[in-house]
N, C-alpha and C positions, 0 to 999 in steps of 0.2 A: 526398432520402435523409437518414435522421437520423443521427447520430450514436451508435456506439455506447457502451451505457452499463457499467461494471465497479462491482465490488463491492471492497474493498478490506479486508482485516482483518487483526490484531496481535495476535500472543501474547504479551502480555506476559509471561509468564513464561519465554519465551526472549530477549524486546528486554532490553539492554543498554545501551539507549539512547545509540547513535553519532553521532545526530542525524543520521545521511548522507541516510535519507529522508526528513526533514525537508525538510533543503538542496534535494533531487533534486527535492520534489515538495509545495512549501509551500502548495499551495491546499487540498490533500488530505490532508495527514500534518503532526500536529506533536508537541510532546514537551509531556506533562501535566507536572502540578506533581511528578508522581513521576519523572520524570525519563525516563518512557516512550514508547513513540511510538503514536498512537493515530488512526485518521481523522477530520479536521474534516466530513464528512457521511457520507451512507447511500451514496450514487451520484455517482458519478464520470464524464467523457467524454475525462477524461487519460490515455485509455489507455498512450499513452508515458512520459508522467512516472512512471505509476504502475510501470508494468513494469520501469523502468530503477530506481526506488525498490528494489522489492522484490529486483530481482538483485543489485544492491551492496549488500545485508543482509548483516551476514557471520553474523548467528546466525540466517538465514534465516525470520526471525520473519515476516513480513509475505508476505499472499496475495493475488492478485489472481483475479478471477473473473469470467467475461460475466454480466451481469445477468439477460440473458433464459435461460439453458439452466446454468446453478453452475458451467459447465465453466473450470476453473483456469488462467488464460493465463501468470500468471508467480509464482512462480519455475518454471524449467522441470527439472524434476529427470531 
């Protein structure tokens, strides 16, 4: 069984850049030179790192999604 794979994206025009998803989830998220947070690839299989990233967003910038069906895992509104 594989592994499954998520999507991960960044509004920046909400990020504020806390770096906290950074910290949470440094394979996957880091802060550009604008001080943003932005994914370091396309596809991810952190689905934990990433999840836990995106809920300790406090300006809820940051989405996670299954790769295979777009459907939104976290944050969970």
């Amino acid at each position: 069984m594989s592994a499954e794979e998520v999507v991960v994206s960044v509004d920046t025009a909400r990020c504020v850049g806390t770096g906290l998803c950074a910290a949470t989830a440094p394979a996957d998220l880091e802060l550009g030179p604008d001080g943003r947070a932005r994914p370091r690839r396309a596809r991810s299989t952190e689905v934990g790192e990433l999840t836990e990233a995106a809920e300790l967003c406090p300006m809820e910038a940051i989405a996670v999604h299954r790769a295979a069906t777009g459907e939104q895992i976290a944050p969970l509104w």
